[in-house]
C-alpha positions, -999 to 999 in steps of 0.1 A, spaced: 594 45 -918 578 13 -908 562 9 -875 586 -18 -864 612 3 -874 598 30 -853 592 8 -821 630 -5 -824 643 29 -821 619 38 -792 632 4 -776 665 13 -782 667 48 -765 648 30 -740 669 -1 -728 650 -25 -752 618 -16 -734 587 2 -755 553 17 -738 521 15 -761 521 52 -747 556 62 -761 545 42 -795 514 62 -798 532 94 -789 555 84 -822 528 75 -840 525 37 -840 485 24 -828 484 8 -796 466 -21 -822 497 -25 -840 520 -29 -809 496 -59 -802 500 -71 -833 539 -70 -838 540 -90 -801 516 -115 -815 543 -123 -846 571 -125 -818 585 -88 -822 578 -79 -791 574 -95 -754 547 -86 -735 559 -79 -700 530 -61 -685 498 -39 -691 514 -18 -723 546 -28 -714 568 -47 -740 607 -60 -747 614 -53 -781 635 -86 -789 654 -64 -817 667 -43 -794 698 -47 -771 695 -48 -731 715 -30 -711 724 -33 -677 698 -6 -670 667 -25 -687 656 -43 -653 647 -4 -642 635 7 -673 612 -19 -672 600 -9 -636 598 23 -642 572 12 -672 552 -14 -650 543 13 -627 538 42 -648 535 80 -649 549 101 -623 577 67 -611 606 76 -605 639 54 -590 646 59 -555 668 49 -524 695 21 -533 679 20 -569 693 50 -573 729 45 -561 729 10 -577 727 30 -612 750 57 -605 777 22 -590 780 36 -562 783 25 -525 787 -11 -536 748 -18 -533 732 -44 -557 696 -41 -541 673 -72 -544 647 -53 -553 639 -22 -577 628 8 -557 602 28 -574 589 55 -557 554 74 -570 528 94 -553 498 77 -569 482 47 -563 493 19 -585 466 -10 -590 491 -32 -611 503 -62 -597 538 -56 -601 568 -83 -602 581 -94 -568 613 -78 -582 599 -43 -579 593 -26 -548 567 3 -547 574 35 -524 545 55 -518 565 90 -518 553 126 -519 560 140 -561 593 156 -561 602 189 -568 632 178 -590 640 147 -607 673 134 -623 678 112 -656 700 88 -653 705 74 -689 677 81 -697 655 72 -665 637 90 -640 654 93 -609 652 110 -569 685 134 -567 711 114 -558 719 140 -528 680 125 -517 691 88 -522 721 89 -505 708 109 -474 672 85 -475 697 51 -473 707 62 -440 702 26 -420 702 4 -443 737 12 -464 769 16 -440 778 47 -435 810 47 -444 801 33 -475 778 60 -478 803 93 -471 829 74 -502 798 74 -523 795 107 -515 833 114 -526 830 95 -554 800 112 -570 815 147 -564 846 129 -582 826 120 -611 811 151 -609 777 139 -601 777 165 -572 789 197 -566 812 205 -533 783 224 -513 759 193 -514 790 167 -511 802 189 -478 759 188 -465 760 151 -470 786 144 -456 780 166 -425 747 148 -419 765 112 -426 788 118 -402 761 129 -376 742 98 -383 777 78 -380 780 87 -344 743 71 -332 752 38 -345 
């Protein structure tokens, strides 16, 4: 199999987004990812971060690429993560990304970085890291109304993205909240 063959399918289970780390992982040089964006192939977006242009985008592929741009250990958090799962009617101006390391990159105003202890547990959500969505919907407390909050809550358990226990916790501590404002 060709290298660009290789990248496109990387890209692909990606949201059209490649790392020079996944390449070499699959076995493509860092060298030849240069040299495939140099012919067009590719678009660089950031520090061994590329678009593959054969590749679709998905509604998804702004967060993909965010999660890229700031590296190892990011993970989507807060509204990010409700705004993947469509819930609560949030469409957040900004990518949360939380990490626990220092990132030096200057990352896109379209990104915003949330220094965050490592969690214990993670969620994929196609295919990208992601806080628990129990976390994000409990850590939006303030800024999303809570009413929108508690049918997010119901709505998840209704898609089965959480189980009764956790939906009836949330929604205790939602309705707690509710009261104070």
């Amino acid at each position: 199999m060709k290298n660009r063959d290789i990248l496109r399918w990387l890209a692909i289970d990606n949201h059209g987004i490649v790392t020079t780390g996944q390449a070499q992982s699959a076995g493509v040089p860092a060298v030849e990812v240069r040299k495939l964006a140099s012919r067009g192939a590719l678009t660089r977006i950031g520090h061994g971060v590329y678009r593959m242009e054969e590749a679709p985008t998905t509604a998804l592929t702004a967060y993909a690429e965010a999660l890229a741009l700031v590296g190892k250990g990011a993970f989507l958090a807060d509204e990010s993560v409700l705004a993947v799962h469509d819930l609560a009617h949030v469409n957040p101006r900004t990518i949360k990304v939380g990490t626990d390391r220092r990132v030096r990159t200057q990352l896109p105003s379209t990104i915003q970085l949330l220094r965050l202890p490592q969690l214990s547990e993670t969620e994929y959500v196609e295919g990208l890291v992601a806080m628990p969505l129990s976390q994000a919907l409990l850590a939006c407390r303030g800024r999303v109304l809570s009413e929108r909050l508690m049918d997010a809550t119901r709505e998840a358990q209704t898609r089965g993205l959480l189980d009764a226990q956790n939906t009836d916790l949330i929604l205790t501590q939602l309705a707690k909240d509710g009261a104070s404002y």
